[in-house]
N, CA, C and O of each residue as an XYZ file, in Angstrom:
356
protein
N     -52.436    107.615    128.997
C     -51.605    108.802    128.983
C     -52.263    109.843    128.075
O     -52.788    109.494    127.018
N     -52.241    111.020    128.446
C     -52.847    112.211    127.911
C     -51.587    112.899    126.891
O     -50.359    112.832    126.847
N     -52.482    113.464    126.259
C     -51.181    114.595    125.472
C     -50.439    115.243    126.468
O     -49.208    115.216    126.487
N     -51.099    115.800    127.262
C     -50.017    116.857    127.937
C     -48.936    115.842    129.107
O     -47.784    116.142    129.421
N     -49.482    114.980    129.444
C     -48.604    113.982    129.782
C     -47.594    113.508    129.291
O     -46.558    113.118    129.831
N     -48.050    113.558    127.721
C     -46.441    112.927    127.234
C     -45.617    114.176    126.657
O     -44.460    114.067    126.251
N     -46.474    115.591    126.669
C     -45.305    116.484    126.404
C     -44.610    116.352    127.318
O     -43.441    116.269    126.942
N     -44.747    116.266    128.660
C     -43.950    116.660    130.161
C     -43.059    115.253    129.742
O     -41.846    115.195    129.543
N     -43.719    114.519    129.696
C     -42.636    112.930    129.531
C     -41.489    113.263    128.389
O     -40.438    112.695    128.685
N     -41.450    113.596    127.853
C     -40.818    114.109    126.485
C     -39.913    115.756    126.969
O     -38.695    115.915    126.888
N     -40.308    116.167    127.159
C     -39.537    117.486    127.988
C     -38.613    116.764    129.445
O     -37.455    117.153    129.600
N     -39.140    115.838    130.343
C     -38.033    115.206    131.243
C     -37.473    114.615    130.456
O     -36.338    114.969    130.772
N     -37.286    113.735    129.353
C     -36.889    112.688    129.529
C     -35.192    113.179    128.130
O     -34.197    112.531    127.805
N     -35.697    114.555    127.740
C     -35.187    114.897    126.861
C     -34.517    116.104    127.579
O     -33.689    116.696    126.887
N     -34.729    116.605    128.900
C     -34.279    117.533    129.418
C     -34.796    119.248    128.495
O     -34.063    120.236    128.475
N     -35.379    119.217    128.217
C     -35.912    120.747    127.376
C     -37.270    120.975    128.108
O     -38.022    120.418    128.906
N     -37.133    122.267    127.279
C     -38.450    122.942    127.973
C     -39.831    122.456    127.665
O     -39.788    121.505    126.884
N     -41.068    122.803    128.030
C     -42.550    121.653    128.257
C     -42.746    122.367    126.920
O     -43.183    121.618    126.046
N     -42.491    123.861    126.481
C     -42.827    124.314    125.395
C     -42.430    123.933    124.012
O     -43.074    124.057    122.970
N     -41.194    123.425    124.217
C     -40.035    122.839    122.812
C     -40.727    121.456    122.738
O     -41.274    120.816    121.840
N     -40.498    121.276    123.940
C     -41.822    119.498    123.718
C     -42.958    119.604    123.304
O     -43.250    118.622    122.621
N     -43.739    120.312    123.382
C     -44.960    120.487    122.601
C     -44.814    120.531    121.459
O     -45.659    119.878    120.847
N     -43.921    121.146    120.723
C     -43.637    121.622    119.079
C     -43.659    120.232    118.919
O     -44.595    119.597    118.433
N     -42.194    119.600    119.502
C     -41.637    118.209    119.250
C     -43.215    117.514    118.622
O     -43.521    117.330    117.444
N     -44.031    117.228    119.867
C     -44.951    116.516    119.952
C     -45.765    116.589    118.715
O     -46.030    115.645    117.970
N     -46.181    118.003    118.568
C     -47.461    118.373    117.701
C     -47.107    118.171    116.185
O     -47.830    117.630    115.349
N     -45.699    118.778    115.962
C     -44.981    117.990    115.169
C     -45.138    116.543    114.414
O     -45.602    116.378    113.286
N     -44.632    115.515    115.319
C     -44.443    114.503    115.177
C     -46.232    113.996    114.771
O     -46.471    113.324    113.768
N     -47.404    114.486    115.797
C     -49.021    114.233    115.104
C     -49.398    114.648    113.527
O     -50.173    114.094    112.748
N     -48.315    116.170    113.301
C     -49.342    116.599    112.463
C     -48.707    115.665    111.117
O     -49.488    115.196    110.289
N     -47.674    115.521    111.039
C     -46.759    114.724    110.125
C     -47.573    112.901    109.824
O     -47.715    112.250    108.789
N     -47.980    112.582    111.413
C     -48.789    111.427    110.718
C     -50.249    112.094    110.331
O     -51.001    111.429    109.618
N     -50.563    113.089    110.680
C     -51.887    113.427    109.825
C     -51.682    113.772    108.575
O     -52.513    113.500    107.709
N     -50.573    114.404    108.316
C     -50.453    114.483    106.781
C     -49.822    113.742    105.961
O     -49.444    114.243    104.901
N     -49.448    111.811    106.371
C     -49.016    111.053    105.642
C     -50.365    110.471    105.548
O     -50.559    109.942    104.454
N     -51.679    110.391    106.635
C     -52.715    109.585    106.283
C     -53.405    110.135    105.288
O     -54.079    109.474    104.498
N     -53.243    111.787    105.251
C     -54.349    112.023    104.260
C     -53.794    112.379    102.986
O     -54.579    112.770    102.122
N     -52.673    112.313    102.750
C     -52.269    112.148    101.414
C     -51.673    110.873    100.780
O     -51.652    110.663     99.567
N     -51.138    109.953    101.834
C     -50.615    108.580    101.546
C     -51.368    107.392    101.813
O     -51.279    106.301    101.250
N     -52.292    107.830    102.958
C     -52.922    106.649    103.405
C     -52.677    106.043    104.543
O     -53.483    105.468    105.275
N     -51.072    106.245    104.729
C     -50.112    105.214    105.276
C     -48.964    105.827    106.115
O     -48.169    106.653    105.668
N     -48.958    105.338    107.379
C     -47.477    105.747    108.150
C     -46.966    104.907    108.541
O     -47.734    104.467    109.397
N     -45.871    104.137    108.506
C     -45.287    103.343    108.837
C     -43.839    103.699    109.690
O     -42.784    103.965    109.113
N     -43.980    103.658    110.978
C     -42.797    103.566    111.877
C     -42.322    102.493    112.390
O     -42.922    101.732    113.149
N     -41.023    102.374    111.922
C     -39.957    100.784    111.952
C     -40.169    100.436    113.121
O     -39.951    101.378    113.883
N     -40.514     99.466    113.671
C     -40.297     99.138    115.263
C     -41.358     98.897    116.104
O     -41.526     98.039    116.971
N     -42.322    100.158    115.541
C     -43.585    100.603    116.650
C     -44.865     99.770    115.530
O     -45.324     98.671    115.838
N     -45.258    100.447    114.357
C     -46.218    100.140    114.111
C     -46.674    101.061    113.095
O     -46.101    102.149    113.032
N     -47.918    100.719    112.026
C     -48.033    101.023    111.151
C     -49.998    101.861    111.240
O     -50.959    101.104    111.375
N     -50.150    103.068    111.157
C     -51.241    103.582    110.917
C     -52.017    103.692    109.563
O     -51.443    104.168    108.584
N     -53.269    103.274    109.495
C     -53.895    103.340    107.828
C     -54.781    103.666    107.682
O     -55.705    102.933    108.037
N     -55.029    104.723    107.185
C     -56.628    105.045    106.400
C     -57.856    103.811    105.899
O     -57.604    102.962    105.044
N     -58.760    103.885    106.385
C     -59.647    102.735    106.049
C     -60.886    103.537    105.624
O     -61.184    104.551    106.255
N     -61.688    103.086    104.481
C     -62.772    102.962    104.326
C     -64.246    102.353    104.567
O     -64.711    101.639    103.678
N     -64.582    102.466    105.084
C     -65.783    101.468    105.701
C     -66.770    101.918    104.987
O     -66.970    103.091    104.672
N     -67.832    100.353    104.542
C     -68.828    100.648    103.206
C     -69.851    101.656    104.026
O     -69.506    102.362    104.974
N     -70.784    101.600    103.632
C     -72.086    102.067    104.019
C     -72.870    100.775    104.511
O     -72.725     99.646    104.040
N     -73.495    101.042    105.265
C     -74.056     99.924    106.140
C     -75.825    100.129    106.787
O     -76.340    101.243    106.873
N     -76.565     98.808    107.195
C     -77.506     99.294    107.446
C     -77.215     98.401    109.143
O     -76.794     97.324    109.566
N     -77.951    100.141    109.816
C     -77.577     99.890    111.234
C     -79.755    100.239    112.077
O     -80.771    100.235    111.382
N     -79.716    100.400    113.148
C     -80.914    100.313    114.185
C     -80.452    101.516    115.126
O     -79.463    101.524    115.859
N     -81.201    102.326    114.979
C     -81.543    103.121    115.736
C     -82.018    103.182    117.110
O     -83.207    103.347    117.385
N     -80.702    102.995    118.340
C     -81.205    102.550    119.453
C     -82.235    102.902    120.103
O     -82.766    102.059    120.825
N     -82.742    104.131    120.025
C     -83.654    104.669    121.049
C     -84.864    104.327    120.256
O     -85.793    104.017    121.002
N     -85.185    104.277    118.903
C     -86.633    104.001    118.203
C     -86.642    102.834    117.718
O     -87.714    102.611    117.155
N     -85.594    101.586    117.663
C     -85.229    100.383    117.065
C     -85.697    100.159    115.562
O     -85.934     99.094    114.992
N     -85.754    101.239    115.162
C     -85.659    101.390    113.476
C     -84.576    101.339    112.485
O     -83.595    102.082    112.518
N     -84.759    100.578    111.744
C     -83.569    100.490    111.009
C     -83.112    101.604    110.553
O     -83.909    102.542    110.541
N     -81.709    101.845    110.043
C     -81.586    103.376    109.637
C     -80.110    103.252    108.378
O     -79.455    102.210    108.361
N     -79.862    104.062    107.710
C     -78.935    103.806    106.682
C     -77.699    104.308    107.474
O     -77.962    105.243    108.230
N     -76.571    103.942    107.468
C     -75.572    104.536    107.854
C     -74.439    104.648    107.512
O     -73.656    103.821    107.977
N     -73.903    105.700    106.576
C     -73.705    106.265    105.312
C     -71.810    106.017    105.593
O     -71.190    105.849    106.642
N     -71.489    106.067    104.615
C     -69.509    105.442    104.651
C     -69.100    106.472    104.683
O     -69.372    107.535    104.126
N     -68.012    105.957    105.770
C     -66.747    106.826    106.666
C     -65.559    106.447    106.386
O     -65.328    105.325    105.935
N     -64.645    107.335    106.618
C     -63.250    106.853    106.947
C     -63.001    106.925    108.149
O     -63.337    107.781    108.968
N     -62.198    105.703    108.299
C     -61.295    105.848    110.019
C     -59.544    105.693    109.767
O     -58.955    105.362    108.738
N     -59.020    106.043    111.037
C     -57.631    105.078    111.027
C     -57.346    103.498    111.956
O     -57.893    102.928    112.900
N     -56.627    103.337    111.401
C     -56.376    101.989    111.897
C     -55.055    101.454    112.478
O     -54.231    101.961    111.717
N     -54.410    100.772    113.324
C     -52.894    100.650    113.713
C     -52.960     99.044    114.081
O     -53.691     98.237    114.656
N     -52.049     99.098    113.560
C     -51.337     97.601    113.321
C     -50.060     97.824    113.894
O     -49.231     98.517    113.304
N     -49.732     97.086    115.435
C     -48.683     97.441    115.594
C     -47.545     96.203    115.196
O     -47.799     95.050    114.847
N     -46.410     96.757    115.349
C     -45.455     96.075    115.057
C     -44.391     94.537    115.799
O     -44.948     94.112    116.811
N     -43.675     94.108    115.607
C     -43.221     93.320    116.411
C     -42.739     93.532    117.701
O     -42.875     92.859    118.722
N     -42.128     94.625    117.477
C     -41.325     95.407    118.699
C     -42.030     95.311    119.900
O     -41.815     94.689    120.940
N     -43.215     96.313    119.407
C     -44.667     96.661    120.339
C     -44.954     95.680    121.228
O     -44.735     95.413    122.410
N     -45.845     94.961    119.731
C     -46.218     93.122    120.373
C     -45.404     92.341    121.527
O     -46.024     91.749    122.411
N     -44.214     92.356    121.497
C     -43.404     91.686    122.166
C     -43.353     92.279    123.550
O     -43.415     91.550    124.540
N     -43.233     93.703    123.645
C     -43.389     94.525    124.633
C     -44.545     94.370    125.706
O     -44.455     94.309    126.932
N     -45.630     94.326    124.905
C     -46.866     94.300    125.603
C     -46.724     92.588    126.301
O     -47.623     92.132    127.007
């Protein structure tokens, strides 16, 4: 499912307009972007829990020249979903 897919899913399913669903939507993203990057952490009861991770620095190979190469530490996110989810799937 695409973003704009689930605005429309979210606008039927809520009966409002595709535009009020978008807010809804973008909303609801930017709120977990700004619990990861100031908390780390989002945790929604039911569904599942998103987390900031650190990953060290690492030594990786350079596919096209098969040279080793340094490859310097990132952050990602991560989701752990919940029971609810799990059970669902």
């Amino acid at each position: 499912m695409t973003k704009t897919e689930l605005i429309e899913a979210v606008a039927g399913d809520l009966g409002i307009s595709k535009t009020e669903s978008q807010k809804i939507v973008e909303t609801i993203f930017g709120r977990i972007t700004t619990a990861l990057s100031t908390e780390g952490k989002m945790q929604i009861q039911g569904f599942g829990t998103f987390m900031k991770k650190l990953r060290k620095e690492r030594m990786g190979r350079n596919p096209q020249t098969k040279e080793p190469m340094l490859i310097p530490a990132s952050k990602t996110v991560t989701f752990k979903p919940g029971q609810d989810l799990k059970s669902k799937l």
